[in-house]
C-alpha positions as CSV (number, residue, x, y, z in Angstrom):
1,X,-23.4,13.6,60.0
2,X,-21.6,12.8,56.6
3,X,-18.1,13.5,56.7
4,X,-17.9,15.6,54.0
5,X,-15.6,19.2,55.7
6,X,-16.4,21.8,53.0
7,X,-12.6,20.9,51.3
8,X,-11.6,20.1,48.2
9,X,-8.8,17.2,47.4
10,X,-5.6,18.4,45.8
11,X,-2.3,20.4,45.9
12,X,-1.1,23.6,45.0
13,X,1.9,21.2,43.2
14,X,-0.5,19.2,41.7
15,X,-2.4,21.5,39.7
16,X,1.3,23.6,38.8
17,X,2.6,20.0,37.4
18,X,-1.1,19.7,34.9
19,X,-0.7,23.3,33.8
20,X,2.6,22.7,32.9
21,X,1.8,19.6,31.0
22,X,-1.5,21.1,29.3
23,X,0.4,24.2,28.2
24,X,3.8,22.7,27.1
25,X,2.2,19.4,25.6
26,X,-1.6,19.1,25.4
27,X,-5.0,17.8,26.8
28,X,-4.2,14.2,25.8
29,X,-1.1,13.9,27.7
30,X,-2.3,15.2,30.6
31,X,-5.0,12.7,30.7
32,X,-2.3,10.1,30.1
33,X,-0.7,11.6,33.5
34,X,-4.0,11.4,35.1
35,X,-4.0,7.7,34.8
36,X,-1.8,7.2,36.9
37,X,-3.0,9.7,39.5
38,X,-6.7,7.9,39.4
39,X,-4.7,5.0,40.4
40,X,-3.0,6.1,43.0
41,X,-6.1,7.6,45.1
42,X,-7.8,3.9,44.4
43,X,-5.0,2.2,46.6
44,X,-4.1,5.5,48.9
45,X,-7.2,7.4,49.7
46,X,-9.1,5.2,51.4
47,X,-11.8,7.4,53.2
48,X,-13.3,8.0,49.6
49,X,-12.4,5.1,48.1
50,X,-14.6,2.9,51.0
51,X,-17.3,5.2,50.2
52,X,-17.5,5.2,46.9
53,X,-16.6,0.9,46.5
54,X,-20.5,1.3,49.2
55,X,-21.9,3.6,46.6
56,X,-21.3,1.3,43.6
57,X,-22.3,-1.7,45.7
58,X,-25.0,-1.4,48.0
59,X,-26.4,1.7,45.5
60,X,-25.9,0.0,42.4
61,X,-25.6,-3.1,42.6
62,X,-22.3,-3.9,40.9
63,X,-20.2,-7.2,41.7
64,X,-16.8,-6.8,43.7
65,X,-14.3,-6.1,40.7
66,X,-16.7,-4.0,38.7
67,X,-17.2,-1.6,41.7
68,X,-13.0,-1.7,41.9
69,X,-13.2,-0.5,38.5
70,X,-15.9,1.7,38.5
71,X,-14.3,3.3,41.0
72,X,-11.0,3.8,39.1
73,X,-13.1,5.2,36.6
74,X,-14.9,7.8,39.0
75,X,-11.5,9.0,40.1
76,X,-10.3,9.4,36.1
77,X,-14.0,11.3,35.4
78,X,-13.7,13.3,38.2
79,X,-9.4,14.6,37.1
80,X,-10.9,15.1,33.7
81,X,-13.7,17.5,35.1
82,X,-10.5,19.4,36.5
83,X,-8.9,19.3,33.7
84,X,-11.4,20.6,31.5
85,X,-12.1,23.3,33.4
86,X,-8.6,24.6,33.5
87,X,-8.2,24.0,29.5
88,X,-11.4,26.1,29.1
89,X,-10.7,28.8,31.7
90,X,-7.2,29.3,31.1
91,X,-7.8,29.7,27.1
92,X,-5.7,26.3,26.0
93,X,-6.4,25.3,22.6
94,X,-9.1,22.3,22.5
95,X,-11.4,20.5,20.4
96,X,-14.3,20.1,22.9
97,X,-17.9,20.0,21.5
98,X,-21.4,20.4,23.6
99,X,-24.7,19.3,23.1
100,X,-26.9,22.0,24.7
101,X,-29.9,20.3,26.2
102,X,-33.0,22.8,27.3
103,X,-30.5,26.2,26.8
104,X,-33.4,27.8,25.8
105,X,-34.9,28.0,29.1
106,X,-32.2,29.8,30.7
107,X,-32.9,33.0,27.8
108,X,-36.6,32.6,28.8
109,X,-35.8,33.1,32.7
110,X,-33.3,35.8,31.3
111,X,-35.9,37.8,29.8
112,X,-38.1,38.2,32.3
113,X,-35.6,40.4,33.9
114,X,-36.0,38.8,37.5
115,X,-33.0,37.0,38.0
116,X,-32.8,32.8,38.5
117,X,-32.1,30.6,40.9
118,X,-29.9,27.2,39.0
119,X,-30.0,24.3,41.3
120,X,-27.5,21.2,40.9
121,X,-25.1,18.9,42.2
122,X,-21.9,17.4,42.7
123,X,-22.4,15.5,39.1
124,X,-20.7,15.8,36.3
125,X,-18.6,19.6,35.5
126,X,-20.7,22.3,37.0
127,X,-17.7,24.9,36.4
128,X,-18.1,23.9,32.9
129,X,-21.9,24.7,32.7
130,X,-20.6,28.1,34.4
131,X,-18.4,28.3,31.5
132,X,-20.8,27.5,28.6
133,X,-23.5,29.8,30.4
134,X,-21.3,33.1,29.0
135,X,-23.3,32.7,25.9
136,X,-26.1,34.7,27.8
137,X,-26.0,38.2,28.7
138,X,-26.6,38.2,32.3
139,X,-24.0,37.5,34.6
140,X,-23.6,33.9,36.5
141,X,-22.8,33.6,40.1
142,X,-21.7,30.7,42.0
143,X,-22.6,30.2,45.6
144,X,-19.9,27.4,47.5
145,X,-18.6,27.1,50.7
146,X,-14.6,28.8,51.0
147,X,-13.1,25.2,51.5
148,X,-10.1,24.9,49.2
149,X,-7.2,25.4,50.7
150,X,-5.8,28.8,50.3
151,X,-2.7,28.3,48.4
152,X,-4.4,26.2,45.5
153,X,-7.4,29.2,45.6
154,X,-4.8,32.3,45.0
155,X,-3.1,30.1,42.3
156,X,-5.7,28.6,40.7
157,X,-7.0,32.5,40.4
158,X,-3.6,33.6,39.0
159,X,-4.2,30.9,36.1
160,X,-7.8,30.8,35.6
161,X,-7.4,34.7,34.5
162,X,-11.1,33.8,32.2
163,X,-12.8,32.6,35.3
164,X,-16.1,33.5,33.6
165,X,-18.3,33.5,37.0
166,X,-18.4,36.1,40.0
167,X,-18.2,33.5,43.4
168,X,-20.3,34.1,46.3
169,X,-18.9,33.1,49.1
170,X,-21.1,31.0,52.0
171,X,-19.8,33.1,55.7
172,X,-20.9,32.1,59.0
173,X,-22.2,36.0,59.3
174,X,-24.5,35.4,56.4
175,X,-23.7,38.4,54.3
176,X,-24.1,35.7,50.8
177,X,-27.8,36.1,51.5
178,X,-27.6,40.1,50.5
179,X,-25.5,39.3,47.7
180,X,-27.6,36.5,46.5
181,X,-30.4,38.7,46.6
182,X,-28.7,42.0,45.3
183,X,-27.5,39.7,42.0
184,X,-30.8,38.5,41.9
185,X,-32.4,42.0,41.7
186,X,-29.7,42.5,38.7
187,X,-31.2,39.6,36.9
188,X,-28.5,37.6,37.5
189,X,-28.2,34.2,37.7
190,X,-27.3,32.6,40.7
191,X,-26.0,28.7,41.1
192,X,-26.0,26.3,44.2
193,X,-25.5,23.1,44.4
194,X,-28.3,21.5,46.7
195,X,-26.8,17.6,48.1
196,X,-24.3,18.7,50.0
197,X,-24.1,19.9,54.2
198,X,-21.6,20.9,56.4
199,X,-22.6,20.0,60.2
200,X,-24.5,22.2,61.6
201,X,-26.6,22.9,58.6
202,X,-30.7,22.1,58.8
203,X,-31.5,19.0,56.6
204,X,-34.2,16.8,55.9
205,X,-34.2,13.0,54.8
206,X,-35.3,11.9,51.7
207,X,-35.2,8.4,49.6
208,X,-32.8,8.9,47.0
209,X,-32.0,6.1,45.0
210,X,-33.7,3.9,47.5
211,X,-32.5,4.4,50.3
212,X,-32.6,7.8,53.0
213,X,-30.2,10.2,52.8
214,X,-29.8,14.0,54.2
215,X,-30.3,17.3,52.1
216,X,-29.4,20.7,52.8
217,X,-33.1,22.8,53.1
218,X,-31.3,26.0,52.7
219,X,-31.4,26.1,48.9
220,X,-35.2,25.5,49.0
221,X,-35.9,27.7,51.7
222,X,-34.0,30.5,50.0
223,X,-35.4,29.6,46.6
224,X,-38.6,30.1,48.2
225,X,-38.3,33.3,50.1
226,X,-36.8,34.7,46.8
227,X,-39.7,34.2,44.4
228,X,-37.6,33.9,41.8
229,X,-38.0,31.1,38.7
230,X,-36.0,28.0,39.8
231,X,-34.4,25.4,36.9
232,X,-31.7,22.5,37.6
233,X,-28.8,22.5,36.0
234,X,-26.2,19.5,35.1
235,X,-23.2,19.5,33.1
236,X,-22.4,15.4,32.0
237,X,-19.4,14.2,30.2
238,X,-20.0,11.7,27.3
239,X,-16.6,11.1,25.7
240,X,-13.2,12.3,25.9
241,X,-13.9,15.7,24.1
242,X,-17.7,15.9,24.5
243,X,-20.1,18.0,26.8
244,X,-23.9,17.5,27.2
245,X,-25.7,20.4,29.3
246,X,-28.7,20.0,30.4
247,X,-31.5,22.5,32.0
248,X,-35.1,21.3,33.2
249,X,-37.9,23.8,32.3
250,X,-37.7,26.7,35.0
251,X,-40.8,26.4,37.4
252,X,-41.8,29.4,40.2
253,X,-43.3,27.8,43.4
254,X,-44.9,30.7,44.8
255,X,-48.7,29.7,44.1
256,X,-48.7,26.6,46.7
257,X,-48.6,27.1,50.5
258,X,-45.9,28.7,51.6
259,X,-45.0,25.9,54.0
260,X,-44.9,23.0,51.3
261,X,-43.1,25.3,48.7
262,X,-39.9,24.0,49.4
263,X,-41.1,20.2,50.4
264,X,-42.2,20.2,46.3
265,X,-39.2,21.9,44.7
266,X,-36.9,19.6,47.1
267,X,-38.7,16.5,45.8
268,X,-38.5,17.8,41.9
269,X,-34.5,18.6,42.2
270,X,-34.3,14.9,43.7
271,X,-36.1,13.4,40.7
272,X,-33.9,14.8,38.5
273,X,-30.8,14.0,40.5
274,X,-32.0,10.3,40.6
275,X,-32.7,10.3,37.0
276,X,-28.6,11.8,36.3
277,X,-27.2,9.7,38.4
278,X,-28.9,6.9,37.2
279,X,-27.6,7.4,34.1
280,X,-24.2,8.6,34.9
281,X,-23.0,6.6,38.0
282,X,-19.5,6.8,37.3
283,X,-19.8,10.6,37.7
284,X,-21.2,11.6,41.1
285,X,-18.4,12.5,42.9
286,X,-19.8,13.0,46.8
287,X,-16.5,10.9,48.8
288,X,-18.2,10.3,51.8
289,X,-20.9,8.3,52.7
290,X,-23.7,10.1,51.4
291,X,-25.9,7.1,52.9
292,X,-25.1,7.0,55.9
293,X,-28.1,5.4,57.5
């Protein structure tokens, strides 16, 4: 099974030493500091850094010392996404812009008063696209496994006081299926991400990018069972200061068989995956071998 445990990197000193440097001198600086950090994991963590320097080669294609420093470049994308979030979250003065690509389908799903199932990926900022999605009415929850260490959880809530998103918590009893469905019955909006497993967890293979890899059914199942209107989400950084959010036209699956409903959406959320991480390789951020066949 892929490696990947349901944790999240980082320390509790980590984040402490960015606030301080975003609060007492600014986003630029701290991207400055970052620098060094996406250096250090390209020569100390090796687990990710084997998997990604396989992604970039045997996925992409890229020679030996492009796929070093594509790599490098993962690891500065993915401390920016981190970044970003706290700047936004935490109310810090900023200068970032966003392109909103397709917003208009989330106020079509939100006025048909049923609630929404948003489906993405471990691409790009999805905290941010929770941010940005407090231009609509309805409320946004997040579904994601409890894996961050404990310490960095209670303090990133003490300084995220705008955390804009209620969290749903995935338990082993599974009570986040009634509050999936209860926010659903509130037409709320509910987010998952749908390419990533911890063991255990039923999966299906599918070619993705070329070659097989494993995905979660759950999602699909539920997405299914819910009949709710389904649309996948992605959140892509352009530039230092610049957002681009993206949302597919929503789609309800309930008028195939009820067998194949989540075969089709499954293979429509992979399209669109392929076709983002395509054309932003240098931000998927799975560190484990997503391949592993």
């Amino acid at each position: 099974m892929p490696s990947w445990q349901g944790k999240s990197k980082g320390t509790k000193t980590g984040y402490r030493i960015f606030v301080f440097v975003l609060r007492k001198f600014g986003l630029f600086p701290a991207y400055f500091l970052l620098r060094f950090v996406a250096f250090y994991y390209v020569l100390f963590s090796y687990r990710s850094t084997s998997a990604m320097y396989a992604y970039f080669t045997t996925i992409h294609g890229y020679g030996r010392f492009q796929s070093i420093l594509r790599i490098y470049r993962n690891y500065f994308w993915f401390g920016q996404s981190l970044i970003d979030k706290m700047v936004l979250m935490a109310g810090i003065p900023n200068r970032f812009t966003f392109d909103f690509d397709g917003e208009q389908y989330l106020f079509e799903i939100e006025s048909k008063k049923k609630g929404g199932l948003l489906i993405s990926a471990h691409i790009g900022n999805w905290e941010i696209a929770g941010f940005l999605m407090n231009r609509l009415e309805t409320r946004t929850n997040i579904v994601m496994f409890d894996g961050e260490h404990r310490k960095i959880k209670d303090y990133l809530d003490q300084v995220l006081s705008q955390r804009p998103v209620n969290i749903i918590v995935v338990k082993d009893d599974l009570s986040h299926i009634y509050k999936i469905s209860e926010a659903l019955q509130n037409n709320e909006f509910v987010c998952m991400h749908a390419d990533r497993f911890v063991e255990g967890n039923r999966t299906v293979k599918r070619k993705f990018l070329g070659k097989p890899a494993d995905f979660p059914v759950g999602p699909f199942l539920l997405a299914a069972r819910l009949k709710v209107p389904v649309a996948f989400v992605f959140a892509l950084k352009e530039s230092k200061l610049h957002y681009h959010f993206f949302t597919c036209r929503p789609k309800t699956y309930d008028h195939l068989e009820k067998k194949v409903q989540h075969e089709v959406m499954m293979s429509d959320f992979i399209s669109e995956l392929e076709a983002k991480v395509r054309k932003y390789p240098d931000q998927w951020f799975n560190y484990y071998n997503f391949w592993k066949a």
